[in-house]
Backbone as CSV, one residue per row, in Angstrom:
resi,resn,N_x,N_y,N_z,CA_x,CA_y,CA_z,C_x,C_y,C_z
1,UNK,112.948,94.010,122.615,113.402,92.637,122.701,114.846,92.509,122.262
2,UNK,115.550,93.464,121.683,116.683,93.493,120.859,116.810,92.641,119.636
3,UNK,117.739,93.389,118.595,118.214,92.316,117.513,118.567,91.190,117.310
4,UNK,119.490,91.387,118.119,120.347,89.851,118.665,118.680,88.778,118.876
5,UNK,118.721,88.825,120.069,117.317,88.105,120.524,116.197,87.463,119.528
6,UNK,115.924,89.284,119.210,114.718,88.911,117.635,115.310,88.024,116.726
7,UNK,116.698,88.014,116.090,117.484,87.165,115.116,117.104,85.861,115.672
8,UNK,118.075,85.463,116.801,118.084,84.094,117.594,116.925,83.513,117.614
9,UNK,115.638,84.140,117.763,114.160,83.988,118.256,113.742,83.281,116.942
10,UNK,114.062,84.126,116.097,113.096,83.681,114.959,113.960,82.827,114.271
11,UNK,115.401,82.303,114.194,116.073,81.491,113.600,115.420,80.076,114.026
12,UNK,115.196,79.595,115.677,114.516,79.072,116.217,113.432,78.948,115.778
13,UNK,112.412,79.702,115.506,110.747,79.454,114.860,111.195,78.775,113.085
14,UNK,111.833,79.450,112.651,111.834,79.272,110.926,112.565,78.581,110.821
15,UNK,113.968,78.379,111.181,115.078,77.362,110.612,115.328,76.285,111.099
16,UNK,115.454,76.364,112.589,116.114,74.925,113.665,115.309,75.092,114.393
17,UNK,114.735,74.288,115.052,113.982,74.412,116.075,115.246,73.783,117.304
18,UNK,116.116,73.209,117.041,117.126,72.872,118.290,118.238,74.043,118.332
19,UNK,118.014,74.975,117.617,118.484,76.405,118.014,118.079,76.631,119.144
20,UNK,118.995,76.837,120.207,117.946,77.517,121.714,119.113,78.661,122.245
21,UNK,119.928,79.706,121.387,120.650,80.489,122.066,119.782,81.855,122.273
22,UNK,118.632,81.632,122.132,117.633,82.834,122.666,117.145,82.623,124.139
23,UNK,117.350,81.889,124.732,116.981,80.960,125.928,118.131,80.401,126.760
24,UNK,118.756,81.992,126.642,120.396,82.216,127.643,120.123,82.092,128.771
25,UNK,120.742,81.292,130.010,120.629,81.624,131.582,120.726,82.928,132.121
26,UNK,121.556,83.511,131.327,121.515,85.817,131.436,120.305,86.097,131.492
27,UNK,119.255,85.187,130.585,117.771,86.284,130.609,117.160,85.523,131.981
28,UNK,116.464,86.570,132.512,115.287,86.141,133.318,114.086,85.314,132.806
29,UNK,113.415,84.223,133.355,112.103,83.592,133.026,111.135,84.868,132.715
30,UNK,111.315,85.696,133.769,110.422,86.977,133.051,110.591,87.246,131.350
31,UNK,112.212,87.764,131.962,112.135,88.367,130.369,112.171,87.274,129.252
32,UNK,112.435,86.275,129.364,111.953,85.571,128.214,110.503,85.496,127.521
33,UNK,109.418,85.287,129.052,108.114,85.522,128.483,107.955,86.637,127.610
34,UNK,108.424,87.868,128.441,108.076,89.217,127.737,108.487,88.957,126.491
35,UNK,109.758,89.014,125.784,110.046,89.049,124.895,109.260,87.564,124.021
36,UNK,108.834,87.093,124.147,107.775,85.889,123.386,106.560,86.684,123.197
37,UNK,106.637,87.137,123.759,104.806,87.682,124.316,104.980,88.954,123.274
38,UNK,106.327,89.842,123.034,106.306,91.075,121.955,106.662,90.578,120.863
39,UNK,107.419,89.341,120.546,107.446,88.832,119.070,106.320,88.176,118.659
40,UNK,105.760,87.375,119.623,104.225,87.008,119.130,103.130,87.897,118.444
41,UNK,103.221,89.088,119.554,101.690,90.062,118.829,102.483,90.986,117.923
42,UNK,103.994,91.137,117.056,104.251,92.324,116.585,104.792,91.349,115.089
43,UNK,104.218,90.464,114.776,104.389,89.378,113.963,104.287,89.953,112.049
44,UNK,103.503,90.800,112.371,103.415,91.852,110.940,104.324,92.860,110.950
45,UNK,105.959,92.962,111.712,106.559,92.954,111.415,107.683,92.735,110.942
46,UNK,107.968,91.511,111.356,108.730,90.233,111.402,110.066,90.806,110.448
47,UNK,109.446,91.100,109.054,110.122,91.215,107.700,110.697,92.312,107.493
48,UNK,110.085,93.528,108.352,110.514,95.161,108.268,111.506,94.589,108.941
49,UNK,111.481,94.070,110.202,112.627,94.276,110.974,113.719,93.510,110.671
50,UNK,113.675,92.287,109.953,114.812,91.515,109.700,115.454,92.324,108.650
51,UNK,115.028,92.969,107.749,115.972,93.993,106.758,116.020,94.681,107.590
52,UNK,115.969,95.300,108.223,116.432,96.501,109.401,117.996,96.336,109.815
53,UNK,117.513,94.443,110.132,119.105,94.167,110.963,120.025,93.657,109.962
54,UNK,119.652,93.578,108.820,120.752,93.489,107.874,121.180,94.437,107.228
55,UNK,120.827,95.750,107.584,121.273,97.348,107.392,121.978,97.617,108.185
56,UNK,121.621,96.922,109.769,122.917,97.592,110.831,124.392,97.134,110.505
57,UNK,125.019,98.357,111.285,126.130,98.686,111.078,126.788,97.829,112.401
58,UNK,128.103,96.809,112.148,129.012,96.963,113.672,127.984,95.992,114.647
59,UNK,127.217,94.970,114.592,126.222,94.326,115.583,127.284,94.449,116.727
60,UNK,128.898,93.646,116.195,129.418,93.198,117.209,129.420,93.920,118.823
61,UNK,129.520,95.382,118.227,129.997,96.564,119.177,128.690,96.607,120.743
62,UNK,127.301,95.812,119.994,126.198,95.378,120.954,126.488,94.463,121.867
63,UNK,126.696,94.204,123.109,126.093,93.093,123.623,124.963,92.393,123.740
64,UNK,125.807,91.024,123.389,124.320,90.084,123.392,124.405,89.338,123.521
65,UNK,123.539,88.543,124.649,123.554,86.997,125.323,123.396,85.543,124.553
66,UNK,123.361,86.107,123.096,122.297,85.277,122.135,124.207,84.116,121.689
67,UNK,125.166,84.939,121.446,126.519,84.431,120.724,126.353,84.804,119.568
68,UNK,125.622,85.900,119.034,125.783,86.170,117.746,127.017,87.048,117.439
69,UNK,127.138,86.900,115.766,128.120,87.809,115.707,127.408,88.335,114.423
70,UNK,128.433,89.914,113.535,127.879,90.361,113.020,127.601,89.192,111.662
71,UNK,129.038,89.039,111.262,129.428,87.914,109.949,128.331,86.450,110.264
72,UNK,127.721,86.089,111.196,126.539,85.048,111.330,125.180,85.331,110.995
């Protein structure tokens, strides 16, 4: 689903719900489901992975449809 995405995704569920930069015109209606459909059932990891992405190095150097940056 990527970082970017997973970040955006779940900022949306937990913080703002009028957050919607996970729900870029770049993604396909497909891939939006998909990626709902793998953050939904992988939900017991939620927490591994958000320290994960605050270990990465350089986000910026990723592309990502979301407008994140690393410093956000």
């Amino acid at each position: 689903m990527g970082a970017a995405w997973f970040v955006s995704y779940k900022y949306h569920q937990v913080i703002d719900k009028n957050h919607r930069n996970w729900n870029n015109e770049k993604y396909s209606e497909l891939s939006i489901t998909s990626r709902i459909n793998n953050f939904d059932r992988t939900s017991e990891y939620h927490y591994f992975w958000l320290t994960k992405v605050l270990d990465m190095q350089q986000l910026d150097k990723h592309k990502n449809f979301c407008g994140l940056e690393s410093s956000k």
